[in-house]
Structure formats: structure tokens, C-alpha cells
C-alpha positions, -999 to +999 in steps of 0.1 A: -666+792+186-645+771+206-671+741+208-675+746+174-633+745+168-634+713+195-660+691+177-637+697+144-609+689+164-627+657+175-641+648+143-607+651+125-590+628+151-617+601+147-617+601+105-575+599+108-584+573+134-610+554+111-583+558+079-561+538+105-580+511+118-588+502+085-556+509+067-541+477+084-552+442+088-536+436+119-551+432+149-529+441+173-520+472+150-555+482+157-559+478+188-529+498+195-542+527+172-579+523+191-557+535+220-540+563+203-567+578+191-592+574+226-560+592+244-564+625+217-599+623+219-606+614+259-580+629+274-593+624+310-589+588+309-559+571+328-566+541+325-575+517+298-581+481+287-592+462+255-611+428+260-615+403+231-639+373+228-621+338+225-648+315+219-626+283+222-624+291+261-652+308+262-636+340+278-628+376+276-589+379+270-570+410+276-552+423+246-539+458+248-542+486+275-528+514+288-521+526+324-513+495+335-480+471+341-478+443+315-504+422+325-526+391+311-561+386+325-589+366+316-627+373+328-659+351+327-687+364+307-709+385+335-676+387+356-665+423+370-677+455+348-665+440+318-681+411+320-714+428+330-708+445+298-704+416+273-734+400+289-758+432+283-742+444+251-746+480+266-723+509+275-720+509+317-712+548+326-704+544+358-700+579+376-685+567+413-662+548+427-690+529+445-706+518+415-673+508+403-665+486+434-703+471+435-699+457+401-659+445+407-674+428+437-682+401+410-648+395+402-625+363+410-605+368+438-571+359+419-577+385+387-590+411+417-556+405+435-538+407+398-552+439+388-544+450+424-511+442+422-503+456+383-530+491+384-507+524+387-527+537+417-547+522+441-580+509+432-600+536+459-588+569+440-610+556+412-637+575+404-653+571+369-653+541+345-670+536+306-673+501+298-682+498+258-694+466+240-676+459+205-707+450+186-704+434+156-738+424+141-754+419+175-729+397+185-705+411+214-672+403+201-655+424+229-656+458+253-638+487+256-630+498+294-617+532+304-613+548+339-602+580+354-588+590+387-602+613+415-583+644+402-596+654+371-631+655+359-651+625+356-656+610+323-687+627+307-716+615+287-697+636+257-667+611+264-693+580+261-701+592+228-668+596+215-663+564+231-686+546+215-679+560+182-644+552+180-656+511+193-685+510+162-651+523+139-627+493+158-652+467+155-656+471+115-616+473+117-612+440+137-642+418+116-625+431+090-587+418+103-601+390+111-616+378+074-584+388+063-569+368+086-591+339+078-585+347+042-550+338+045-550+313+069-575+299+042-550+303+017-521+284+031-547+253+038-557+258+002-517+256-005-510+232+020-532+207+006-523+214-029-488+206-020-504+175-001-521+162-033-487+173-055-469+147-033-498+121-030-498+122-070-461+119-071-463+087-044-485+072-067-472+076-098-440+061-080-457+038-066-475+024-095-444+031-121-423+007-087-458-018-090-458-021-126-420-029-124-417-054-096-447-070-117-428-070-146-401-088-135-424-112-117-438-121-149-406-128-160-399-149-135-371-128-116-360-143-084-361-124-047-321-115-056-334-093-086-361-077-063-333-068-040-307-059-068-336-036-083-342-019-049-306-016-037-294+003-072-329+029-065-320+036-029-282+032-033-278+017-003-276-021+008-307-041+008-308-075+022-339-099+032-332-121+063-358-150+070-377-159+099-350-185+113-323-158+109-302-168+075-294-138+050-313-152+022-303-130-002-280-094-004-273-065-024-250-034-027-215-033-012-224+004-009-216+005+031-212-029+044-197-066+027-222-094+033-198-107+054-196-082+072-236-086+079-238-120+082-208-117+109-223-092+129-265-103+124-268-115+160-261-078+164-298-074+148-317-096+165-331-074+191-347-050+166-362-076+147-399-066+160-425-092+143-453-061+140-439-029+134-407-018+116-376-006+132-349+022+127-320+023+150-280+028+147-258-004+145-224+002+163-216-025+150-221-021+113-211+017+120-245+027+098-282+030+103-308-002+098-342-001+089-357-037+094-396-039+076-410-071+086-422-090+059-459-104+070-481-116+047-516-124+063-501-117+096-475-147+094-440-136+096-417-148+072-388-124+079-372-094+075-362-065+043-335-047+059-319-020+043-279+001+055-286+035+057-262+066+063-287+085+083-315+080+107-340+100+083-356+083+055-377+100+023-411+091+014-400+077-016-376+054-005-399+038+022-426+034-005-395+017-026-390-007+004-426-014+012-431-024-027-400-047-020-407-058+014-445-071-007-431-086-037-405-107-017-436-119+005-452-129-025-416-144-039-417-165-004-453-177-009-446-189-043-415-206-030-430-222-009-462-234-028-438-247-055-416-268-027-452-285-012-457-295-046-426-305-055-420-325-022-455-341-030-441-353-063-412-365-054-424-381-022-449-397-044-425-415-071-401-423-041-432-441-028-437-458-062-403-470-063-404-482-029-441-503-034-431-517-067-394-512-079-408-516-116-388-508-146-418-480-152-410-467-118-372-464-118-376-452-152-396-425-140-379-414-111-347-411-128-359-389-159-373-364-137-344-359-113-316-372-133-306-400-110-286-426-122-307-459-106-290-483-124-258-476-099-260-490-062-271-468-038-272-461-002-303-442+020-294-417+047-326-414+069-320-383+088-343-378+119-353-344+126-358-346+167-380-315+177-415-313+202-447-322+192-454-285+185-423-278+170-426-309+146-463-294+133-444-264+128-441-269+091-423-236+080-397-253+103-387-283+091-388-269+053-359-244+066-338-271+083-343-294+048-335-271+030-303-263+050-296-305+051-296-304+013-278-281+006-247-294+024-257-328+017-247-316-024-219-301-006-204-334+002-218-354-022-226-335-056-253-365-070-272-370-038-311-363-038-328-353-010-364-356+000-388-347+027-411-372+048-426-363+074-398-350+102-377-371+080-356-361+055-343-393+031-306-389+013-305-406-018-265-414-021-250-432-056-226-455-035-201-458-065-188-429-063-176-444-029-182-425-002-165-437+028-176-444+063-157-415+070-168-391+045-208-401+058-196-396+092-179-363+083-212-353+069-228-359+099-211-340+120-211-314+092-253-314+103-246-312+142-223-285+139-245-265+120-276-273+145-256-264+172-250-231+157-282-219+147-293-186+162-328-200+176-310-232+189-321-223+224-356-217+219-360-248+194-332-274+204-334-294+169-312-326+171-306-346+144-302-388+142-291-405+112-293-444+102-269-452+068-287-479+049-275-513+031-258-506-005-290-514-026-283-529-055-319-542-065-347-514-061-372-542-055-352-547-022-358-506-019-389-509+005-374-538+028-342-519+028-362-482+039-382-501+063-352-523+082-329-489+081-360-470+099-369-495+119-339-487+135-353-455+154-379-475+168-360-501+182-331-481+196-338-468+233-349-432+239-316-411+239-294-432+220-294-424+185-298-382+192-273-364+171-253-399+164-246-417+129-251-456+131-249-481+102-275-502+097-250-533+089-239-528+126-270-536+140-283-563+122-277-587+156-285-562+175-322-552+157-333-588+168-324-580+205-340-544+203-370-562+195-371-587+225-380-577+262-355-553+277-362-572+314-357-605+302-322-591+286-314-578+318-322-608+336-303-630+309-267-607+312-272-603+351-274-637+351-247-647+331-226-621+349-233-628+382-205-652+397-182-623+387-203-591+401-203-609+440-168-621+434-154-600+466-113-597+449-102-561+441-093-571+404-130-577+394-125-547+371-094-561+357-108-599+348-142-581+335-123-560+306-101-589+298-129-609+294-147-583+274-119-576+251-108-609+245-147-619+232-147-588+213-117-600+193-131-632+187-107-654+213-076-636+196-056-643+227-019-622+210-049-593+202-062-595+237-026-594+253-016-560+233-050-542+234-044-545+274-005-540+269+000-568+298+022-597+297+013-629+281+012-649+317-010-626+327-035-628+304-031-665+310-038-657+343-071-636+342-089-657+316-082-690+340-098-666+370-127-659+344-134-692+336-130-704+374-153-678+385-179-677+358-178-717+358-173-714+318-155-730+290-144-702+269-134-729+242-171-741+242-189-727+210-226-724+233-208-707+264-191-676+243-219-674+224-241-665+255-210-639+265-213-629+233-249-619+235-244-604+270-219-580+253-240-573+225-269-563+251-246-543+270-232-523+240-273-512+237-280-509+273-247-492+285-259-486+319-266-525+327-222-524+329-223-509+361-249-534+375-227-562+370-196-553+374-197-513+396-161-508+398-155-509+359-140-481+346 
């Protein structure tokens, strides 16, 4: 009556224990309950453990037990009597603790000294042990370990029995935990990528409605400021584009900082300018965020979108706003600069009309299609762009700095035409409306200053020469005009013309020395000059500048006494001491001619001064 009384007992405990495990889907709800119910139904166990299969690490993983400290272990498949167990897929009843420690003799030395150190009692008062596979279609998915102490009874084959009917009822509770588990985990991918495709469908019907709009206003000929105008008002924030040499080419929004305030504080920006990849970082200087999107087109960069921005984070949206922008300005640049080629072509070509013929046709021509005025006198500008071999083939370049010259050539003179030649750029001035020697030179010095301050400067070093023309009053003398003016750079020595303004009327005498032998000029002033450069007297710097101021003014001796500010008998004086030294008549018309020269040659070759004469100041 009582075995009959027990085994009710035993089965009632192992349905309430079945309605659990498979009330929940939670594994470590289960596992927990698997323990519950072996400690009612096995009550001589002490111990016990609950391995799990990982197949990623191909291991056995602890996950629940009882009897023991908190503990994590992992064993090798065949490792110790659990890993005997997985292997075999069969229940071990081990009866002794020498059977135990013959199969533990297996285990690693670091999880034998673990369970060591974390078992209630020492590992000798053992004295029984089930180990029970978790089948699960015969796949070993896990075992089931108990043990008993020296103490009680051992663990029977009635307790392997129970044993192994509460595993068959865990197994079917963990499969089942674990398709739910899939289940769900299947679930959020299935909502995870639903969302994904809700925003990929809303980035491209932004993207296309941003596509179709850019296009639009492409077609309708909108310039790089609507692009940025456009993009500014979406985003709220300032949008600017700077170009490869540096220049703010164009800015919208006022929202955080001026334009001013940018162009002021751009050399702030320069490091974060990367040419491959864009960059996000906070401007103390600006006091705001900047995202700089390089603007490459076939892998040529042509500069920069750069938008202010309150915060470091930026939406999906917005960046697919600026990387619209950032393309539609490249192709804004492009066209740009397809339309300058051509229209540099053009005009180079009827300047080079007017220059080969001068016809009525010709000028008629040229002024209808740039509304110049060619019946007024003109004057040519030829401005010299000095740069390296490399830099000069550098095409992109010498477009920026032309474009740059122009624009403060119609600065200074509001009629003036400019043109691109090579590395030259040609200045067509009308020379009624009389600009002075003074205004050209102003303008000049308008360019240098602004070389000077360019931000790439040190890594180019662009100078600038300039040669102002005759006043051309007959365009048949265009090409003779052009060609004496240019010769100019030719002729002049290395050095001598960089970042200067010089007037061709100032060098008529001297273009016919330019062209002779520099030696033989040398030879020809040394010559003339040497009585006076071995004359041993401590006032040869004294009778030299006399000399050379009085032939500079053309004999005028009164000139010649107040230039020096010395007294009449003393210019008296030096010019007798000249004239005794040099063995010259400065009366004679040959004789100050040939001083003449000598000057003249000197004012091209400065450096010949100190030959002759060392002590000059």
C-alpha cells in the first residue's frame, strides 16, 4: 500500500512538473523548475548540475545547479562524466566514488580545481552519481548530472528512472523554449527589416522628390546660389560651398553664422578640409558644428559643401539633402567650367582675328559680341601669371586666378575686357575714360596684394608681371602693338619684371639694348666708367651721383644742384673732376650720348653699379 501511495506520490509530482515545464517558454524558468521537481522526486540527491549544448563554441555550458556555490564551467565533449555522457547519449549510473573519480580523471585541470574549490563537501565523500543525456531527436542537446554523498543511500536504479523521465519531459520543454525563442527573435528581424525597408522607401522617395527638384531647377537654369538657397531653407541651417583654392563661392542662411563671419574665420577650416572623406567636428571659432562633404566628381576635387550645424548628430535625411547638393553643385562646376573653355576659345579666337587683320568685319565683330566700344583708343594690360612648369599645366589654376584678375580688373575699370592666353591674361582698357598711371599702378598692386594673401600662397607662390601697352588708336597696329608690349617679358632679365608694373613707352630705348649682348654691354659701361672706378679719392661716390643725376636731367645744371641740395660751386666743382677724370666733354653731343647709354644699361642691369663704382650708395 505504501509503494502503491509512493508511485502516486511520484507520478503526481512529475505531471505538476510536466504542466510546468511547458507552461513557460523560458529557459531558465525551466531549468529552475527541472530542479524543483528532481529535489521532490529524488530526494537523496545533494548535488546537482544542468549542462546545455552551445554549438557556436562547441561546448557544454553550465546553466543551473544546485549544491553548489555560484559557479560557471564549461566542459569539452567526452570531458569528465558529463562529457562521457554527451558523447554516448546514455545514462552513466555510477554506484562508487571510484567510478566517479576514474571518469573525472578526464577532466581539465583548471574546471577540476574550480569545481574543487566551489562543491559544498569535499570531492572523496562522494559516493553515487546519474549522469542523463537531454535527447532531443537523437541529438544530445544536453545532460542532467546528480550526486549524493556517503551518508545516505545511494541513488538507485528507481532514481535513474525518475531521472530520466523528468529529462525526456525537460527536453520537449527546452526544444520547445527554444522555437519560441526563435519565433520571436524571428519576429523582431521580420520587424526590424520592415522598419529598414519603411525608411529605405522614405530615403528614396526623398531622395527622388530632392532629384527631381534639383533637376528642375537645373533645367531652368538656376545657378549654384539657388542650389545652396534651396538646401539651406530644407535643413535650416547655413549651407555654403567653398572651392578648391579656398574662396566661399557662394552662401546661404544667416541662421547661425554671417558670411563674414565665415569668410573671417575659414583658415579656421582648413585642416578638416579632407579631399576623400567628409568631416564633422566643432569650430570654436564659429561656436557651432561643421560638416564639410567634398565635392569630387570623377575623383577630382573641386571643393567643399559645408553646412553650420547646432549639434554633432545629423539625420538621414538631411545628409541625403546635402549629398543631392554636394552632386548638383559638381555638376553646376563642370558646366561652369565647360562654358568658360568655350567661351575663352571664342573670344581668344576673335582677339586673334583682330590682332591678324584689324578689318572693319573683325572689329565689327568683336565689339557686337562683347559690347566694346573699338572705335575709342585703347590700351593692353598683359598680365603674366609666374608659376612652375607643373603649376602652369595646372589648368583649374590659372582659370581661378583669371577669374579673380577680372573681377577686380571691372572693379577698377568698369568697361575693361579680359581674356585668357595661355598663362597670360590680356586687359582690354578703353583709354578715354583716362585712366591714369596711377590708377594702372594702383591696380596692380590691387593684384599683388591679393596674391600675397591667398591661402595656398605657400604651396603655389603665384607672382604676377604686368607690361601696359601703347594707346592704340588704329587696330591694324593691334598685333605690332601685342607683340612689342610682350616682347617685353622676353627681353627683360630673369627677376626683373616679377610682381612689377612697367610701361612699355619706358622701354622703347631700352628694348633695343635688351636685345643686344649683355657682355658686350658690360664691357661697353665698364669701359666708359673706368677712369672713375680706379680713381683712388674718397669722393668717387660723390662725383658718380652727380654725374648720374646731372645726365638724367638732361645737363640741367640748377636741377642737378637742388636734386643734390649742394651749392652751386660745388657742382661746378664735381662735374670739372668728372670731366678731368673721365677725359670727357660733357658739352659734346657723342660723349653724353655714350653716358647716356651707360645709364640706360645700368638702370637694366642694376648690379653692374657696384662694379664700377663699389662705394655708391
Amino acid at each position: 500500500m505504501q509503494n502503491s501511495e509512493r508511485r502516486i506520490l511520484e507520478l503526481q509530482n512529475i505531471l505538476e512538473a510536466t504542466r510546468l515545464l511547458n507552461a513557460s517558454k523560458d529557459i531558465d524558468f525551466i531549468l529552475k523548475e527541472l530542479m524543483n521537481a528532481t529535489l521532490k522526486l529524488i530526494s537523496r540527491a545533494d548535488i546537482g548540475i544542468i549542462f546545455l549544448y552551445d554549438k557556436d563554441s562547441g561546448m557544454l555550458k553550465s546553466k543551473c545547479s544546485f549544491g553548489f556555490n555560484d559557479m560557471s564551467i564549461s566542459l569539452k565533449p567526452g570531458e569528465s562524466i558529463t562529457g562521457i555522457t554527451f558523447v554516448r547519449k546514455e545514462t552513466l549510473h555510477l554506484k562508487s566514488n571510484q567510478e566517479m573519480m576514474e571518469l573525472m580523471a578526464f577532466m581539465e585541470p583548471e574546471n577540476r580545481k574550480m569545481l574543487d574549490e566551489k562543491i559544498i563537501k569535499p570531492m572523496k565523500d562522494l559516493q553515487s552519481s546519474i549522469s542523463c543525456p537531454l535527447i532531443h531527436e537523437d541529438e544530445c542537446v544536453g545532460v542532467f548530472v546528480l550526486d549524493n554523498y556517503a551518508g545516505k543511500d545511494p541513488l538507485t536504479e528507481h532514481d535513474v528512472y525518475l531521472a530520466e523521465l523528468i529529462s525526456v519531459q525537460a527536453t520537449i520543454a527546452i526544444k520547445n523554449a527554444e522555437i519560441y525563442e526563435n519565433e520571436i527573435r524571428n519576429q523582431r528581424a521580420l520587424k526590424s527589416y520592415s522598419e529598414m525597408l519603411e525608411i529605405e522607401k522614405n530615403r528614396y522617395q526623398y531622395s527622388t522628390y530632392l532629384h527631381n527638384r534639383f533637376t528642375e531647377m537645373i533645367l531652368k537654369k538656376s545657378t549654384i546660389d539657388d542650389i545652396v538657397r534651396e538646401v539651406s531653407m530644407l535643413l535650416q541651417s547655413d549651407v555654403f560651398v567653398i572651392d578648391s583654392f579656398y574662396s566661399v563661392i557662394s552662401y546661404w542662411g544667416d541662421f547661425s553664422v554671417s558670411r563674414d563671419a565665415l569668410t573671417f574665420q575659414k583658415s579656421n577650416l582648413l585642416d578638416h578640409m579632407l579631399e576623400n572623406d567628409e568631416s564633422i567636428h566643432f569650430s570654436q571659432a564659429l561656436n557651432n558644428w561643421v560638416l564639410l562633404y567634398p565635392i569630387t566628381p570623377a575623383n577630382e576635387l573641386m571643393g567643399w559643401v559645408g553646412v553650420i550645424l547646432k549639434s554633432g548628430d545629423i539625420n538621414e535625411l538631411d545628409k541625403i539633402a546635402i549629398e543631392k547638393c554636394t552632386n548638383v553643385v559638381a555638376l553646376d562646376m563642370i558646366k561652369h567650367n565647360e562654358m568658360f573653355n568655350l567661351e575663352q576659345s571664342i573670344k581668344g579666337d576673335l582677339f586673334d582675328n583682330l590682332m591678324n587683320s584689324g578689318s572693319l568685319e573683325s572689329i565689327e565683330a568683336f565689339s557686337k559680341r562683347y559690347k566694346v566700344d573699338l572705335e575709342r583708343p585703347h590700351r593692353l594690360l598683359l598680365i603674366r601669371l609666374e608659376l612652375s612648369t607643373i603649376q602652369v599645366s595646372n589648368y583649374k589654376l590659372i582659370k581661378h586666378l583669371y577669374e579673380e584678375v577680372n573681377a577686380l580688373a571691372l572693379q577698377r575699370f568698369k568697361n575693361s575686357l579680359s581674356l585668357l592666353k595661355g598663362n597670360m591674361i590680356i586687359v582690354l582698357l578703353d583709354d578715354t575714360k583716362n585712366p591714369t598711371r596711377k590708377d594702372i599702378m594702383e591696380f596692380h598692386m590691387d593684384l599683388v596684394n591679393y596674391f600675397m594673401g591667398l591661402e595656398f600662397s605657400h604651396i603655389y607662390s603665384p607672382a604676377i608681371s604686368m607690361v601696359v601697352s601703347e594707346r592704340i588708336d588704329d587696330w591694324k597696329q593691334l598685333r605690332t602693338t601685342y607683340d612689342y608690349s610682350f616682347r617685353l617679358f622676353e627681353l627683360a632679365p630673369i627677376g626683373t619684371l616679377r610682381d612689377k608694373c612697367v610701361f612699355y613707352e619706358d622701354f622703347e630705348v631700352k628694348r633695343f639694348l635688351l636685345k643686344a649682348d649683355r657682355r658686350e654691354l658690360e664691357e661697353f659701361v665698364i669701359k666708359i666708367f673706368r677712369p672713375l672706378s680706379e680713381y683712388p679719392g674718397s669722393s668717387r661716390a660723390e662725383l658718380y651721383q652727380t654725374l648720374k643725376v646731372y645726365i638724367k636731367s638732361c645737363g640741367n645744371w640748377s636741377g642737378t644742384r637742388d636734386t643734390l641740395h649742394i651749392h652751386g660751386n660745388t657742382l661746378t666743382y664735381r662735374l670739372s673732376r668728372v670731366k678731368e677724370i673721365l677725359s670727357l666733354d660733357l658739352d659734346d653731343y657723342e660723349k653724353r650720348l655714350k653716358l647716356q647709354l651707360a645709364f640706360e644699361i645700368i638702370s637694366i642691369y642694376p648690379e653692374l653699379e657696384k662694379k664700377i663704382c663699389p662705394d655708391s650708395l
